[in-house]
C-alpha positions as CSV (number, residue, x, y, z in Angstrom):
1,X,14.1,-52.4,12.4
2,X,11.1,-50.0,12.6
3,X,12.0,-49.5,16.0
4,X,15.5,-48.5,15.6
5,X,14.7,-46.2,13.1
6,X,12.2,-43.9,14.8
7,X,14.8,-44.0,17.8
8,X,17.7,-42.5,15.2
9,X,15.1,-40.0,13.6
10,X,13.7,-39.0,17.7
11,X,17.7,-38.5,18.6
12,X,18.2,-36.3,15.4
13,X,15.1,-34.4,16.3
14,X,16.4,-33.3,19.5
15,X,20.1,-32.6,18.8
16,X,18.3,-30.2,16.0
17,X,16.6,-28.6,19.4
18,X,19.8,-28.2,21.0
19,X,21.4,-26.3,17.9
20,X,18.6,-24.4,17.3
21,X,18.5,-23.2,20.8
22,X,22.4,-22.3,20.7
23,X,21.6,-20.4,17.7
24,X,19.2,-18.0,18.9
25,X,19.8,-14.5,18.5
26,X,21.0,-12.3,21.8
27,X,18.7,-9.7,20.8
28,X,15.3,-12.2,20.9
29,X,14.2,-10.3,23.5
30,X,12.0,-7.2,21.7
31,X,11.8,-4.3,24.0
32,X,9.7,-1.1,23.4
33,X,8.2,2.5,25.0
34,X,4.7,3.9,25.0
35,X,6.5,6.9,24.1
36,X,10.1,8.0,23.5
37,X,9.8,12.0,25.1
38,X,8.8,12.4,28.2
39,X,8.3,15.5,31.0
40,X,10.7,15.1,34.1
41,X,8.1,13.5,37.1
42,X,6.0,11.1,34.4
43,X,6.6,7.6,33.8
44,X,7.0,5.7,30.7
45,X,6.0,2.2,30.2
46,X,8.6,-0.4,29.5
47,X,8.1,-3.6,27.0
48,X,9.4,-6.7,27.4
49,X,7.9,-9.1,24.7
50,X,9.5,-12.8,24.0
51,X,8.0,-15.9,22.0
52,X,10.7,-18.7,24.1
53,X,8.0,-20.5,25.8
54,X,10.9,-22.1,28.3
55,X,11.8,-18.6,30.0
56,X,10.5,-18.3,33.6
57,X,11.5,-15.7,36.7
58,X,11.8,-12.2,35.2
59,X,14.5,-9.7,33.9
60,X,17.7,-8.6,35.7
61,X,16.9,-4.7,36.0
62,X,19.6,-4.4,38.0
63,X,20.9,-2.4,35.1
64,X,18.0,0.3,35.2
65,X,18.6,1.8,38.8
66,X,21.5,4.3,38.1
67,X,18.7,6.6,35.8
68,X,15.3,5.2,36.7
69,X,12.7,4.3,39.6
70,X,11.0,1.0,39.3
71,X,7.6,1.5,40.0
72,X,5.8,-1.7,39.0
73,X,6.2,-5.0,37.2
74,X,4.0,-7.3,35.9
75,X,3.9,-10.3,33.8
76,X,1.8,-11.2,31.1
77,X,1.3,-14.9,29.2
78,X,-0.4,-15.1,26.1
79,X,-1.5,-18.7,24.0
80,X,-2.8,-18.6,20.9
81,X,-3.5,-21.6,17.9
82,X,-4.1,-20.6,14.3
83,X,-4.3,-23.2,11.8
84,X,-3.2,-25.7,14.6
85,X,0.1,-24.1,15.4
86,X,-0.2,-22.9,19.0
87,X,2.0,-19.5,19.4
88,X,3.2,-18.4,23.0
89,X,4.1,-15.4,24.0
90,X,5.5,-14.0,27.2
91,X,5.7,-9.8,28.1
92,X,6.8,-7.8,31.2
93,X,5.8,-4.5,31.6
94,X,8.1,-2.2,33.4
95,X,6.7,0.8,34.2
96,X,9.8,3.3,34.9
97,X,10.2,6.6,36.7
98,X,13.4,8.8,34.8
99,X,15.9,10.4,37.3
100,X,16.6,13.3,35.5
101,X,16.0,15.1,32.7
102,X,18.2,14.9,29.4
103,X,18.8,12.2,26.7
104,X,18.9,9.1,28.8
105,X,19.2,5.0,27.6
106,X,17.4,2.3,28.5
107,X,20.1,-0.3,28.8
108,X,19.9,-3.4,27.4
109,X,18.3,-6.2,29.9
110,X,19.0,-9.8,30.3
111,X,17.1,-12.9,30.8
112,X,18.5,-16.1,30.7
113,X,20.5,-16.0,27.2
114,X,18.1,-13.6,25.8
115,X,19.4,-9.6,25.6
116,X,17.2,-6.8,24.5
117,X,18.0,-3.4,22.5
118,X,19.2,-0.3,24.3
119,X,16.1,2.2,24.0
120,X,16.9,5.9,24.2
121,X,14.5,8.4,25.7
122,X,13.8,12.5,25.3
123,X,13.4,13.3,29.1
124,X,12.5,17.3,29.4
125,X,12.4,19.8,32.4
126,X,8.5,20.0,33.1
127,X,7.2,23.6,32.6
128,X,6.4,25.7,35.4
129,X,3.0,26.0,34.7
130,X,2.2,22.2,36.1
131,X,4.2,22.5,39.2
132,X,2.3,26.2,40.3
133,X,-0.6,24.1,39.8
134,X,-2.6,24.5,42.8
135,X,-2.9,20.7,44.5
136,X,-6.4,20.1,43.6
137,X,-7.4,16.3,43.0
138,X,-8.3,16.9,39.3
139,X,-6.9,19.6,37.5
140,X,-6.6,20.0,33.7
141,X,-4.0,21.3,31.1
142,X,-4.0,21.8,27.6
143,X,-0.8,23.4,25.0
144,X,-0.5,23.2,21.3
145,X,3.4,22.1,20.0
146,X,4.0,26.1,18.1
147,X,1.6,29.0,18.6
148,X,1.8,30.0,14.7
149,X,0.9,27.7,11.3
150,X,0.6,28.1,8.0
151,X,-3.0,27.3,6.4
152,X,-4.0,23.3,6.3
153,X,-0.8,22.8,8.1
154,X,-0.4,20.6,11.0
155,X,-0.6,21.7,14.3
156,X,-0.9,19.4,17.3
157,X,-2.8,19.5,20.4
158,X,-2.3,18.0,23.9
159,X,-4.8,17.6,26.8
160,X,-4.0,16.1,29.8
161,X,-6.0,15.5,32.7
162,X,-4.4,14.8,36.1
163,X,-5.8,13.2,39.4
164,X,-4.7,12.3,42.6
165,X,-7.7,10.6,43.7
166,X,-9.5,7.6,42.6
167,X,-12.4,8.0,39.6
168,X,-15.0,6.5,38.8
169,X,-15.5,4.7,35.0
170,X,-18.1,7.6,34.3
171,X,-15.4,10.0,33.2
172,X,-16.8,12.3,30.2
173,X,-14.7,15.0,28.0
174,X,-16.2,17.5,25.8
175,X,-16.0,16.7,22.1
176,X,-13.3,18.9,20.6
177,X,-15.5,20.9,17.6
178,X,-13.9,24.5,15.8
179,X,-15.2,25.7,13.0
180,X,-13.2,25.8,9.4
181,X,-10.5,23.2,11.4
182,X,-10.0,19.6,10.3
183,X,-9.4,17.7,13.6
184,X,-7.7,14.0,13.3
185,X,-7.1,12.4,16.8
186,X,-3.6,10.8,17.1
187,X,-3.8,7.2,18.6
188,X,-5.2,6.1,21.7
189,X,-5.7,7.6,25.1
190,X,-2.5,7.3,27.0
191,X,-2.8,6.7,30.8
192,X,0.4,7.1,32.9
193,X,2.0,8.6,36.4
194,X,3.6,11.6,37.4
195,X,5.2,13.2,40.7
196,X,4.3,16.9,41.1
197,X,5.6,17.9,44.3
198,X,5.7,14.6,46.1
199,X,2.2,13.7,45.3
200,X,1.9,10.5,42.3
201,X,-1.1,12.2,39.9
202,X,-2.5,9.2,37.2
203,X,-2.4,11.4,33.5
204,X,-5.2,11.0,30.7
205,X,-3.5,12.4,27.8
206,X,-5.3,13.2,24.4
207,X,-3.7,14.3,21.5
208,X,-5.3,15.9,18.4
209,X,-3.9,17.2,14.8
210,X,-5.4,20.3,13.9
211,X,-5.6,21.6,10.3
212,X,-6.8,25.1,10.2
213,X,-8.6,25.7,6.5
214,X,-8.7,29.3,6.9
215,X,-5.8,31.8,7.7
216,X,-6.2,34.7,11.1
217,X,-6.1,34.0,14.6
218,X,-8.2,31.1,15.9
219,X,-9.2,30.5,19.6
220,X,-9.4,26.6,20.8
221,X,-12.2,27.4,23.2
222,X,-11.9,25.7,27.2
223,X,-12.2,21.8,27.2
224,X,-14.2,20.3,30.0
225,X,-13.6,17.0,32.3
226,X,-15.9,15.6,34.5
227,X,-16.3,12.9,36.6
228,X,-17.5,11.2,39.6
229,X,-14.3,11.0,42.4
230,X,-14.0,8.4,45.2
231,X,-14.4,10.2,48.5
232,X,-12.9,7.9,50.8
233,X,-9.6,8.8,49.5
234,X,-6.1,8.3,51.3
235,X,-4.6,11.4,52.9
236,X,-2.3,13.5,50.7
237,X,1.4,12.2,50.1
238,X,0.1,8.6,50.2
239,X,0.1,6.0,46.9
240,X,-3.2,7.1,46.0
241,X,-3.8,6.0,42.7
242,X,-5.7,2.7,43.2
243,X,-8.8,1.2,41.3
244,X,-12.0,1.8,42.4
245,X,-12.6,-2.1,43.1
246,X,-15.2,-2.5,46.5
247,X,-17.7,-5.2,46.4
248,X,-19.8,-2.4,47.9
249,X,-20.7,0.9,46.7
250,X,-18.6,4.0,47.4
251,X,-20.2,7.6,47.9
252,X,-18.9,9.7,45.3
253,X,-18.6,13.6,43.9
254,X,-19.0,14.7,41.1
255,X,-16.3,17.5,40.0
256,X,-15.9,19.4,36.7
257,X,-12.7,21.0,35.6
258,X,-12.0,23.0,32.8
259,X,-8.4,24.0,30.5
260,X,-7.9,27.0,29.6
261,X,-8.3,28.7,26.3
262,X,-5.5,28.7,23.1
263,X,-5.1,31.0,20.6
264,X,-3.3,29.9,16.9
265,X,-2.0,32.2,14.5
266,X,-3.0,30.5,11.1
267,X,-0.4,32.7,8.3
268,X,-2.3,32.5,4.4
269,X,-0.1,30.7,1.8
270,X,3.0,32.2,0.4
271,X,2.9,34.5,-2.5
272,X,5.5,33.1,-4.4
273,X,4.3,29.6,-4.2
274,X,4.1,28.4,-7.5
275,X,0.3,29.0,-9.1
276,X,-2.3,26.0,-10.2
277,X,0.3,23.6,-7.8
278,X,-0.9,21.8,-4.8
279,X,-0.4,23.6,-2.2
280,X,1.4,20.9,0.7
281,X,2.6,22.4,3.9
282,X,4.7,19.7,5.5
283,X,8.0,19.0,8.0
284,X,9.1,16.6,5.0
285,X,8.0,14.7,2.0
286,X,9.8,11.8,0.5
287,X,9.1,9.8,-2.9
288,X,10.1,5.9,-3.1
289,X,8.9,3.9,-6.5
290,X,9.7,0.0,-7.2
291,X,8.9,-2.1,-10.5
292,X,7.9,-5.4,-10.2
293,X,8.9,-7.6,-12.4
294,X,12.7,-6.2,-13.0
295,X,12.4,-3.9,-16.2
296,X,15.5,-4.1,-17.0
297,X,14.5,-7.4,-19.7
298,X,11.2,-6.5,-21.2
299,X,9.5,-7.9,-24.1
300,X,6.6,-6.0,-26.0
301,X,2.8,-7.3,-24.4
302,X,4.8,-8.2,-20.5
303,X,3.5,-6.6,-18.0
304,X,5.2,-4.1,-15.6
305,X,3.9,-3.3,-12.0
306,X,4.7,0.1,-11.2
307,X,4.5,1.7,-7.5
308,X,5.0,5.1,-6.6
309,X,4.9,6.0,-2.9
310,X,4.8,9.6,-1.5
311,X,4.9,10.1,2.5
312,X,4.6,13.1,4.1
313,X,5.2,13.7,7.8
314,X,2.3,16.5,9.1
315,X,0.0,15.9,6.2
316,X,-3.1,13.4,6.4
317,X,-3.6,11.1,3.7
318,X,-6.4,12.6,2.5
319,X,-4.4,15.9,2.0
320,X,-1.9,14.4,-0.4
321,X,-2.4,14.9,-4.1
322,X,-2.1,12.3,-6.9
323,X,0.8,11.8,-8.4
324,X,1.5,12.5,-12.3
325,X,0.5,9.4,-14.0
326,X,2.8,7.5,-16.6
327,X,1.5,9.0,-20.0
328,X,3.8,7.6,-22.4
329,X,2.2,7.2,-26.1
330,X,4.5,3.6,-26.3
331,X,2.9,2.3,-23.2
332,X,-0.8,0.9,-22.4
333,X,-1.5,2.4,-18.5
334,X,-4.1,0.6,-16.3
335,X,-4.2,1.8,-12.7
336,X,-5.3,0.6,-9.8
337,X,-7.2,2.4,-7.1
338,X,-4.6,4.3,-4.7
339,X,-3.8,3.2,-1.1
340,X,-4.0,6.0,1.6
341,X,-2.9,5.6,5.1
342,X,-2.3,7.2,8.2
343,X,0.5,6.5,11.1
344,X,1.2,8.5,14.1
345,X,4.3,9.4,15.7
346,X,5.5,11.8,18.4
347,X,5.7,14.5,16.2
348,X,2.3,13.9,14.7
349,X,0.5,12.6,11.5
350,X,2.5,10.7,8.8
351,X,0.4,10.4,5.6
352,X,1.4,8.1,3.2
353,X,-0.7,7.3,-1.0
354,X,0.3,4.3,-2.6
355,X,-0.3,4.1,-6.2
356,X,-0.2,1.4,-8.8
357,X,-0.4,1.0,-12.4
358,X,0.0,-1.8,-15.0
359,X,2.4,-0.9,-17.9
360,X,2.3,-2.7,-21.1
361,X,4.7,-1.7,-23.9
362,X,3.3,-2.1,-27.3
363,X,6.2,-1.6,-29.5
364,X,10.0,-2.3,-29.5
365,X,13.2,0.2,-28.4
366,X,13.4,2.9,-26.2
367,X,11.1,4.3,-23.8
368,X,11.5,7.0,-22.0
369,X,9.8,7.2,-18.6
370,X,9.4,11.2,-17.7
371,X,10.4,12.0,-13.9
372,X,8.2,13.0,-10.8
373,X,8.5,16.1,-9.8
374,X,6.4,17.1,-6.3
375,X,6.6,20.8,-5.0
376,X,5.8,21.4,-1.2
377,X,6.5,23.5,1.6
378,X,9.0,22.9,4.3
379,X,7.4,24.4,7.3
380,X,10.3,23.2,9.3
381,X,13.0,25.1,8.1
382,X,10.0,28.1,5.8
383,X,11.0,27.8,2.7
384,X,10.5,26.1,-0.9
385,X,11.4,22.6,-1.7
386,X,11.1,19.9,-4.3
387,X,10.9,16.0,-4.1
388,X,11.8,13.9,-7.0
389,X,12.1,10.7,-8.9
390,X,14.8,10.6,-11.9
391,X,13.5,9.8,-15.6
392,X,14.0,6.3,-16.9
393,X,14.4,4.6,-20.1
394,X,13.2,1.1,-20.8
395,X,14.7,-0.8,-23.2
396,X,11.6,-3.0,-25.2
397,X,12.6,-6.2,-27.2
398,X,10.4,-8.2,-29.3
399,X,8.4,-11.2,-28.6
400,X,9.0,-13.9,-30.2
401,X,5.8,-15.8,-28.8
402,X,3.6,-12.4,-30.2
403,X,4.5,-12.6,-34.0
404,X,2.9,-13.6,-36.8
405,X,3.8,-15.1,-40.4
406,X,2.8,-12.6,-42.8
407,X,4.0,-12.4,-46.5
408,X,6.5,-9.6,-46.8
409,X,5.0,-6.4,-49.0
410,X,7.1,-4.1,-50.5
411,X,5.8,-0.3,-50.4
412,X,3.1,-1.1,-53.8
413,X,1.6,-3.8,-51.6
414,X,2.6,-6.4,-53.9
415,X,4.0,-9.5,-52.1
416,X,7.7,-10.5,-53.5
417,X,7.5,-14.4,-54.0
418,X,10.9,-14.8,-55.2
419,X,13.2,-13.4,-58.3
420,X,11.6,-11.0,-60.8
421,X,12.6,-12.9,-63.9
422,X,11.9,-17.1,-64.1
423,X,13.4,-19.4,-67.1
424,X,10.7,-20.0,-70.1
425,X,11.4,-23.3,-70.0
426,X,10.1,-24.0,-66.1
427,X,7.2,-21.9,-66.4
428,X,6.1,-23.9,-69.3
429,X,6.5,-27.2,-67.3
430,X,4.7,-25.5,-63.8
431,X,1.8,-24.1,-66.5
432,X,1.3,-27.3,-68.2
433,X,1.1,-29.3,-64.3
434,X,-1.3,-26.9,-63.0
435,X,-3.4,-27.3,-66.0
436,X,-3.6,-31.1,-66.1
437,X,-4.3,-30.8,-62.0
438,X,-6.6,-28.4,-62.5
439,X,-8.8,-30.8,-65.6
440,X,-8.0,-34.1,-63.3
441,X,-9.8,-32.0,-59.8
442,X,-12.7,-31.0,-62.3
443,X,-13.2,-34.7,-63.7
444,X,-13.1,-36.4,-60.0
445,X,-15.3,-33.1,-58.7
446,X,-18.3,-33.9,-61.0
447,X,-18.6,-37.7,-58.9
448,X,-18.6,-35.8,-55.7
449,X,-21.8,-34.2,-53.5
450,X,-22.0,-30.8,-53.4
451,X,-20.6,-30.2,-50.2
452,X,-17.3,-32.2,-49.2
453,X,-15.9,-31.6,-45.6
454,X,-11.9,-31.2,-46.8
455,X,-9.4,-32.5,-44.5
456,X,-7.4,-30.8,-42.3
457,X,-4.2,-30.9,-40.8
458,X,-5.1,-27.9,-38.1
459,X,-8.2,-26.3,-37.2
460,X,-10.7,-25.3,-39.3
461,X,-11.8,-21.0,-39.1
462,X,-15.1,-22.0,-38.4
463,X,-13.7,-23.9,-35.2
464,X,-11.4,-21.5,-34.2
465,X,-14.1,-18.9,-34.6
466,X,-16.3,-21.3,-32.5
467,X,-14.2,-21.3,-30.0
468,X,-13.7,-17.5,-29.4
469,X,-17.3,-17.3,-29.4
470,X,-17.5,-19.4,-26.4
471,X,-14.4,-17.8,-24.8
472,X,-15.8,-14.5,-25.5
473,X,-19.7,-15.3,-24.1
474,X,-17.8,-17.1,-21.6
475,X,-16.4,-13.8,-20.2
476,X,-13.0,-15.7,-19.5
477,X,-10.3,-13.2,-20.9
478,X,-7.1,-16.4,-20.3
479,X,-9.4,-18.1,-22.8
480,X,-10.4,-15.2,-25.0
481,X,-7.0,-14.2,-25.3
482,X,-5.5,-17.7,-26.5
483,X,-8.4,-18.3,-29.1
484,X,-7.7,-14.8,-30.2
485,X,-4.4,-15.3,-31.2
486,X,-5.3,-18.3,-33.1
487,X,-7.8,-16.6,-34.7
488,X,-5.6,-13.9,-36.1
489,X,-2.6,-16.4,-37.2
490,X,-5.7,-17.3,-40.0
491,X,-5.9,-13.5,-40.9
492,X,-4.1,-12.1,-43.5
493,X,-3.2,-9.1,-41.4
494,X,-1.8,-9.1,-37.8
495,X,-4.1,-8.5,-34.4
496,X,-2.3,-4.8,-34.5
497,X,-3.4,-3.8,-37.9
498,X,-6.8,-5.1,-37.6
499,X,-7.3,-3.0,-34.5
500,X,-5.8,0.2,-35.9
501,X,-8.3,0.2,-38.9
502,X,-11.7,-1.0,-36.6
503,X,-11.9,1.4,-33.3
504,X,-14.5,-0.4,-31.7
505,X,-12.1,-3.8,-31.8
506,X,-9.3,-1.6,-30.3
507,X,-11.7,-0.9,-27.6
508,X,-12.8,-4.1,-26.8
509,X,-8.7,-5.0,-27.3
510,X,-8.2,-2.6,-24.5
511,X,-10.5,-3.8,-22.3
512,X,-9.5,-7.7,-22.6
513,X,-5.5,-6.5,-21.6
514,X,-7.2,-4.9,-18.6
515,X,-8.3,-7.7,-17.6
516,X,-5.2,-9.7,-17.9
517,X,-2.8,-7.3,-16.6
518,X,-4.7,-5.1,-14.2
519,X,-4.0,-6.2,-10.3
520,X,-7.0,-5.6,-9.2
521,X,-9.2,-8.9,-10.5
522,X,-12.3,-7.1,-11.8
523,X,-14.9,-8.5,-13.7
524,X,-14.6,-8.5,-18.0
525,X,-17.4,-9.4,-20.4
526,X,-16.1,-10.3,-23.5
527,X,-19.5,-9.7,-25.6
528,X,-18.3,-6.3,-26.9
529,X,-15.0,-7.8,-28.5
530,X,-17.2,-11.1,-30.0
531,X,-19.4,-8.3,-31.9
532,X,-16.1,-6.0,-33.1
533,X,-14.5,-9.2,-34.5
534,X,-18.3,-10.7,-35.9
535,X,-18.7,-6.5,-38.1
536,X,-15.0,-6.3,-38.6
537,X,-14.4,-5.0,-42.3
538,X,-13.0,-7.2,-44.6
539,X,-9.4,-6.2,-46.1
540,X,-10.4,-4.0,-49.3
541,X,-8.5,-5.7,-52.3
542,X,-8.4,-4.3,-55.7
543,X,-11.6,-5.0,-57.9
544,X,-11.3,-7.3,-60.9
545,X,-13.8,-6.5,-63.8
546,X,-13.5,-9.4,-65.8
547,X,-14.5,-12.1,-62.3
548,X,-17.4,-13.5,-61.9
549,X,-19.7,-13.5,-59.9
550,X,-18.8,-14.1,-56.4
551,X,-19.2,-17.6,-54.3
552,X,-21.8,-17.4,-51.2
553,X,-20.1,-16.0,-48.1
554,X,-18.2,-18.9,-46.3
555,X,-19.5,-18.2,-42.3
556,X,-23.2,-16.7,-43.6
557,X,-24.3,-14.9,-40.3
């Protein structure tokens, strides 16, 4: 019977394989460019990436030759195990030649019953500079994307260095350094092809962000290449761009080329941007925020996440402001440290600050959440503009699992036990009871020791006292907070008033909801709040001149 059962649960097994593999998606086959604008006579890089294990052969390309020269095509096979789980991956790269300039597609390619997404590119005419070139083997270029910026904005430079000829691995560049410029280099070093006049040059292309801190005209002095080139080179017009690999040394030359200079207009900050305002020079700034949990059912003491994103395309990280925090007298605010980072696009930088804070409402009803107002600089379209987030309103309910039995007061701060006026006749009766109870526990008290441990149906103060001691020492604020609340359902005044009349318990209050609610885990000693609650005051009551003298202290320290 075992038998036949694993057979059934094998056969299931496999028709689930089946299914699962008529399911899969057309488009499981991810394709992707090095870069998305190109110059007419470069090549762009092609990526075919796919996790079926199962596919063999390679792409139909077919589809590729009406707009693009296949140059070369390789296939890659990756295997990795994490956790036992092995994960294989399979990617062809297609390195492509465009036709002709314009806004051209890289169709969608096919491989067994897998289908990739259509890819568009940015092809451009190349500028006449690089084809008067003079044919040299290594020649250099170098061009910034606008010749005039405005002060800490963006502005990006591009060095390329181009070789028909074979180089050594001993290649060196001059460190870009100018003076009163912030420089952030953007990605990697791309490596690619391109045809200038018949002859295939290899490309080293560097790009930088500049930030000029200064306004006037700045010069981006001559960069320098050099590097050692194989002299037993093809003739030129042949496919020379092929690794130095011998198994015995080559002779060599060592050439040095040079770019020639830039100059930048850097323009000083508008007059009539407002004053004592960050000044943010960017192509465009958005603002995203999200609350986590939903706020839209809060009780007082839950705890809100909230997280406000600003991203800024042409700005650093570093460069962007903090945003206006969530000062709201009916809220408790604990932040956590903000997130900065950095992604690059064709364009540029894109700087992006995360921040979070921890929002605790302390009271019921209404609270109004004030918007976010950002002002910045379009340098796109030169002109003023604001980002925002709208107000909000949170509407705060009570929490049942937070209150505490009191006696209700009236405005004297006499507690109303029941109806002003009682019948004679009952407070004769409850008067004569109390009395005999009171003669019958004197009579049996005179039998008994001193000292009598009374029984209890709950805990004792002292124990609950013990126990946020321990809690407290313990520096464990799940703990504290529990044996706190016990500890003030003995009081005769809630957690809240207590704290409003002590300051230093409020303190140590504030520092145990830290704790609880802030993300970021750090470390809480709870020996501050064990001394606030040991010197808290007592409640001052009215002073009685006919009492006696008062009993020993209960707790004696």
């Amino acid at each position: 019977m075992n038998r036949v059962h694993s057979v059934m649960i094998a056969g299931l097994w496999c028709l689930f394989a089946v299914v699962a593999q008529a399911d899969t998606p057309a488009d499981a086959l991810q394709a992707s460019v090095d870069r998305t604008r190109v110059n007419t006579g470069e090549t762009v890089e092609l990526t075919l990436e796919s996790d079926d294990a199962t596919l063999f052969g390679k792409p139909d390309m077919s589809a590729l030759e009406a707009d693009f020269e296949v140059r070369d095509t390789r296939q890659l096979n990756s295997l990795t195990t994490l956790e036992g789980n092995v994960h294989a991956t399979t990617r062809w790269l297609i390195t492509l030649m465009p036709r002709h300039s314009g806004s051209i597609e890289i169709p969608p390619l096919k491989l067994g019953q897998l289908t990739s997404q259509p890819i568009t590119l940015q092809v451009v005419e190349a500028s006449g500079q690089a084809q008067e070139q003079q044919l040299a083997p290594v020649f250099m270029e170098a061009s910034l994307d606008q010749d005039t910026v405005y002060v800490q904005a963006q502005a990006v430079l591009t060095v390329r260095i181009y070789h028909s000829v074979s180089l050594f691995d001993d290649s060196n560049l001059t460190p870009l350094q100018l003076p009163d410029v912030r420089i952030e280099k953007l990605g990697d070093t791309r490596t690619y092809e391109k045809q200038i006049n018949g002859i295939r040059h290899g490309v080293i292309e560097m790009r930088y962000a500049l930030y000029p801190q200064q306004s006037g005209e700045l010069t981006i002095p001559s960069q320098a290449f050099s590097a050692t080139m194989v002299q037993d080179i093809p003739e030129q017009g042949e496919a020379t761009r092929q690794p130095a690999m011998a198994t015995s040394p080559k002779p060599g030359k060592l050439i040095r080329v040079t770019s020639d200079p830039l100059s930048l207009k850097v323009k000083p900050q508008p007059v009539h941007y407002p004053a004592n305002t960050p000044w943010l020079p960017a192509r465009s700034i958005s603002l995203s925020e999200n609350w986590n949990p939903d706020p839209a059912h809060t009780q007082i003491g839950d705890s809100l996440t909230r997280t406000l994103v600003m991203t800024a395309e042409g700005l650093s990280s570093a460069q962007l402001p903090p945003l206006p925090a969530t000062d709201v007298s009916a809220l408790r605010r604990y932040p956590d440290q903000p997130q900065l980072s950095n992604q690059v696009n064709e364009r540029g930088l894109v700087g992006s600050r995360e921040e979070r804070e921890a929002l605790v409402p302390n009271r019921p009803g209404a609270i109004d959440i004030p918007a976010v107002d950002v002002v910045w600089w379009n340098t796109l379209e030169d002109h003023l503009e604001h980002s925002a987030l709208p107000a909000h309103t949170l509407q705060v309910s009570t929490n049942p699992a937070l209150a505490v039995d009191m006696p209700v007061s009236d405005n004297l701060g006499v507690t109303v036990i029941g109806p002003p006026v009682w019948p004679w006749q009952l407070s004769t009766v409850l008067l004569a009871f109390t009395t005999l109870l009171g003669f019958g526990l004197w009579w049996r008290a005179r039998w008994q020791p001193a000292l009598t441990r009374a029984a209890q149906a709950g805990p004792s103060p002292r124990t609950v006292l013990d126990d946020l001691k321990r809690a407290c020492l313990a520096n464990d604020p799940q703990a504290t907070r529990q044996a706190l609340d016990a500890w003030a359902r003995q009081q005769p005044e809630t957690l809240a008033d207590m704290a409003a009349r002590f300051v230093p318990l409020s303190d140590a209050l504030d520092g145990l909801n830290g704790a609880l609610y802030s993300e970021t885990g750090k470390l809480w000693l709870g020996e501050e709040l064990w001394k606030a609650v040991r010197a808290l005051p007592a409640v001052e009551k009215p002073v009685d001149g006919n009492a006696v003298d008062s009993l020993p202290p209960l707790y004696p320290k």
